[in-house]
C-alpha positions in Angstrom: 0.0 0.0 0.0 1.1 3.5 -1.0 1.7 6.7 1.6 -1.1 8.4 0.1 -3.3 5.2 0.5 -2.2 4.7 4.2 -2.8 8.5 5.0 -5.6 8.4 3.6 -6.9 5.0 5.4 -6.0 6.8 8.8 -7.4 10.4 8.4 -10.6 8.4 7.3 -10.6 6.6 10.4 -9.2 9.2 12.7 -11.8 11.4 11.2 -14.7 8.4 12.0 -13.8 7.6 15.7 -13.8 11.7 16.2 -17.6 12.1 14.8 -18.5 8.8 17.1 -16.8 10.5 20.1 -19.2 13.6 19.0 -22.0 11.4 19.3 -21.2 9.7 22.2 -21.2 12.3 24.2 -24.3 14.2 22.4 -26.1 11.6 23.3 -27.8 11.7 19.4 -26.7 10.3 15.7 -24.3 12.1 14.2 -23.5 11.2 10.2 -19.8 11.8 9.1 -20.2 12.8 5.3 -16.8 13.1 2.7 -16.8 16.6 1.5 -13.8 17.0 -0.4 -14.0 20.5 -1.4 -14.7 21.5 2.5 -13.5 24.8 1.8 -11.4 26.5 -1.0 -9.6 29.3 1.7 -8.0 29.3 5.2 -10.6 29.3 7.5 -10.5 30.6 11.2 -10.5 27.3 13.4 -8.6 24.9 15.6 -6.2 22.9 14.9 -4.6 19.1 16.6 -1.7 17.1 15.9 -1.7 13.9 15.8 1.6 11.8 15.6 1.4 8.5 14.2 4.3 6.0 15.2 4.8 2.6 15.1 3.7 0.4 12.3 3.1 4.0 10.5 4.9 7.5 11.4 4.5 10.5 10.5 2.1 13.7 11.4 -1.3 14.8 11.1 -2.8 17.7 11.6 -6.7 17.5 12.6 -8.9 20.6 12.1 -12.3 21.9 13.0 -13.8 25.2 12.1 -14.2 27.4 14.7 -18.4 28.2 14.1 -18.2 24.2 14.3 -16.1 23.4 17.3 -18.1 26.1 19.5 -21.4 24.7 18.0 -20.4 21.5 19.5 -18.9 22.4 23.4 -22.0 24.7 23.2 -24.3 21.4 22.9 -22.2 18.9 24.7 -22.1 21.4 27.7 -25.2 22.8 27.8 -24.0 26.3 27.5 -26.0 29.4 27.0 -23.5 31.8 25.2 -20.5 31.0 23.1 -17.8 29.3 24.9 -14.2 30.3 26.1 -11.4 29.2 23.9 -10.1 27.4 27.2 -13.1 25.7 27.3 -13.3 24.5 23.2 -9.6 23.6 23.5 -10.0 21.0 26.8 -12.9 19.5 25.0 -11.1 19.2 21.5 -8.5 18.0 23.4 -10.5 14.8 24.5 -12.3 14.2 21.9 -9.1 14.3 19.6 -7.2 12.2 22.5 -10.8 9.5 22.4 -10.3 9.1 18.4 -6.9 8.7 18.6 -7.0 6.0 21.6 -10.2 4.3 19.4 -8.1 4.1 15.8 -4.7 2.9 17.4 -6.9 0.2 18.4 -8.7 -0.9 15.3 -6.9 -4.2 13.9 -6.3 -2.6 10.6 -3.4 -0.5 12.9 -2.4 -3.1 15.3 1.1 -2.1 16.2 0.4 1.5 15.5 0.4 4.5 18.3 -1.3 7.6 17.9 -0.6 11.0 20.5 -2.5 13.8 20.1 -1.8 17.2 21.6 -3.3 20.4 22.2 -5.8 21.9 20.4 -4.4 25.6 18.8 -6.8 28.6 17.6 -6.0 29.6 13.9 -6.2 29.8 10.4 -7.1 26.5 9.1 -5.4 25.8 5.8 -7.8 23.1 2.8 -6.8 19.9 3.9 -6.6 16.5 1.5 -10.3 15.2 2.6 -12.8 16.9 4.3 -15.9 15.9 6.5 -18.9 17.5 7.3 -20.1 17.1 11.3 -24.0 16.7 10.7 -27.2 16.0 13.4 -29.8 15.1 10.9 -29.8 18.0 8.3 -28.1 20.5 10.8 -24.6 20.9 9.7 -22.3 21.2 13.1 -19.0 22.0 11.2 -16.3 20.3 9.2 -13.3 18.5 9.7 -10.0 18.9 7.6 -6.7 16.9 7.8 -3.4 17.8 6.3 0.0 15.7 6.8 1.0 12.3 5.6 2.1 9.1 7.5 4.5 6.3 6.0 5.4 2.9 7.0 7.6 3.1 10.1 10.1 1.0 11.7 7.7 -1.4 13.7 6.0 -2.5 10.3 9.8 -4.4 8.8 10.8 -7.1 10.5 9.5 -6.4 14.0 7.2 -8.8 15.7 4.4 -7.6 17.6 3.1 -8.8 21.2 0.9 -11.8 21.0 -2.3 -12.2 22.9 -0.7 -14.2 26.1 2.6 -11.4 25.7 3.0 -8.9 28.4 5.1 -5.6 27.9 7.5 -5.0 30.8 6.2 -3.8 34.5 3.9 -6.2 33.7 1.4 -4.7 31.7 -0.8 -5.8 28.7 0.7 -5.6 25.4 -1.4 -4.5 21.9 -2.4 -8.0 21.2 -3.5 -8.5 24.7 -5.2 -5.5 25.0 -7.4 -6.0 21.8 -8.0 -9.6 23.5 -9.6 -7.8 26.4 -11.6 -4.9 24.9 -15.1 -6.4 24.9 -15.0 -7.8 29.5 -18.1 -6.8 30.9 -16.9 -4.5 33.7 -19.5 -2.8 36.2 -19.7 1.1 35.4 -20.6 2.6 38.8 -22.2 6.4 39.2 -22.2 7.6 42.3 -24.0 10.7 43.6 -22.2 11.5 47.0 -20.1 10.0 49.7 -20.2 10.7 53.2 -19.3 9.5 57.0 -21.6 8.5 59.4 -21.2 7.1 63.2 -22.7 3.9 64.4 -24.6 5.6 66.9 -26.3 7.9 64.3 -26.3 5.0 61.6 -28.4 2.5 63.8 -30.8 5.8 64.6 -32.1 5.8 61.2 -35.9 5.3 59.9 -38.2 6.1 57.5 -38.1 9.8 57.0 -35.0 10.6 58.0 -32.4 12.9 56.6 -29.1 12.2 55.6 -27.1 15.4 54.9 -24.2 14.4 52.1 -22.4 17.6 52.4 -22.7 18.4 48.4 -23.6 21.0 46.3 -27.0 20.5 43.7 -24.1 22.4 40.7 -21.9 19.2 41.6 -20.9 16.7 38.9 -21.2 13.0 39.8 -18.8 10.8 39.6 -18.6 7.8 37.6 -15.9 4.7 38.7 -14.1 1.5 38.0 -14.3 -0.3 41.1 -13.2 2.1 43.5 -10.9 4.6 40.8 -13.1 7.6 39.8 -12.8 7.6 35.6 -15.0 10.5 34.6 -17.2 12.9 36.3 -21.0 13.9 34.7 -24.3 15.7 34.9 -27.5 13.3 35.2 -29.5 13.6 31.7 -32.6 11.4 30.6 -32.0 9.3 27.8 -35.0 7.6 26.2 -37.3 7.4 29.3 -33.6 6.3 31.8 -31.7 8.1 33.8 -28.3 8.6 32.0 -25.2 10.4 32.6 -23.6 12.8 30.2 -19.6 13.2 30.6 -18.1 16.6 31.2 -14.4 15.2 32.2 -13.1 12.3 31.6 -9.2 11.1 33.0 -6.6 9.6 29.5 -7.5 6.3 28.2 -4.3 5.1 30.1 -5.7 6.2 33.3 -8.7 4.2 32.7 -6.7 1.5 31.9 -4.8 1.3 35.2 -7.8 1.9 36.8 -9.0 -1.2 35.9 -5.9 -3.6 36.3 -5.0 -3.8 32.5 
């Protein structure tokens, strides 16, 4: 397979694990559609690399529009006037860092690893393939990449982990990673915590009131046995109660925090 092909297999699916992140945290369907005349001239937006390394290296460079990235914080967050820049560029940040984590795991790009880093306000130059964002026929905004990846090192001659492999320290290799993506593992929400004596404990009843020292603006927390992951606001979804996340730690904090 060519460069162009492989850049152009990646930005794809790059691009298709960031619109899923979208709608994953939207809470509605988002469609991804190719749009490759997304826009002629530099456009005022925000911009991510991504470096590829590993099976394929290189960098990327991931783009939003701005109308589009602040049309999308405003939704996810529930905000009534245009966000902060600080605010667009934490949550581009983990959306970006959640479709990198999701592609480096596909098994098309086993052996590949994908960083993101921050997102930067700026003139966003026409990129090689274009996406439009859209929630039914509501356009959110458009994604752009630019850069190229080649094979790298890891793809000659090198042999990848297998699925019984560990890496060093002990923890799971790629292969036995990708063997463990789809355990069950109990998702817990949890409202408040507090401390009570024995004494008042046993004095409980029906009616009673149990102060937990927290604030109604407070986001729960969700965990991974007892490691906090993420923290939310409680949303109905479909008739349930649901939680929509507002911060979430790196994928491989979640990963330690659930023994991988």
């Amino acid at each position: 397979m060519s460069d162009l092909l492989h850049t152009h297999e990646l930005t794809a699916a790059l691009a298709a694990a960031f619109g899923a992140a979208i709608e994953a945290a939207l809470g509605r369907p988002l469609t991804l559609t190719p749009a490759h005349s997304a826009h002629a001239e530099p456009v005022a937006g925000w911009q991510t690399t991504i470096t590829a390394s590993g099976t394929l290296a290189g960098l990327l460079t991931a783009a939003l529009d701005r109308a589009g990235a602040a049309a999308i914080a405003t939704q996810m967050l529930n905000l009534d006037e245009e966000p902060e820049e600080p605010v667009v560029a934490d949550m581009l940040r983990e959306l970006w860092g959640r479709a990198a984590a999701a592609t480096a795991l596909e098994d098309r790009f086993e052996g590949l690893t994908l960083t993101s880093g921050t997102a930067v306000a700026g003139d966003v130059e026409p990129g090689t393939g274009g996406w439009l964002l859209q929630v039914g026929v509501t356009t959110l905004g458009t994604v752009t990449m630019t850069g190229q990846v080649s094979r790298g090192a890891a793809a000659f001659g090198t042999t990848s982990l297998g699925s019984d492999d560990l890496a060093p320290g002990g923890a799971s290799g790629p292969g036995n990673l990708a063997a463990l993506l789809d355990i069950d593992l109990p998702l817990i929400v949890r409202f408040a915590r507090t401390e009570m004596s024995l004494r008042a404990l046993t004095m409980l009843g029906p009616g009673s009131l149990v102060d937990m020292g927290r604030s109604p603006d407070d986001p729960e927390q969700l965990l991974v046995g007892s490691q906090v992951i993420a923290e939310g606001e409680v949303v109905v979804v479909a008739g349930n109660y649901g939680v929509r996340i507002t911060s979430l730690v790196s994928p491989a904090e979640r990963l330690r925090a659930m023994d991988l």
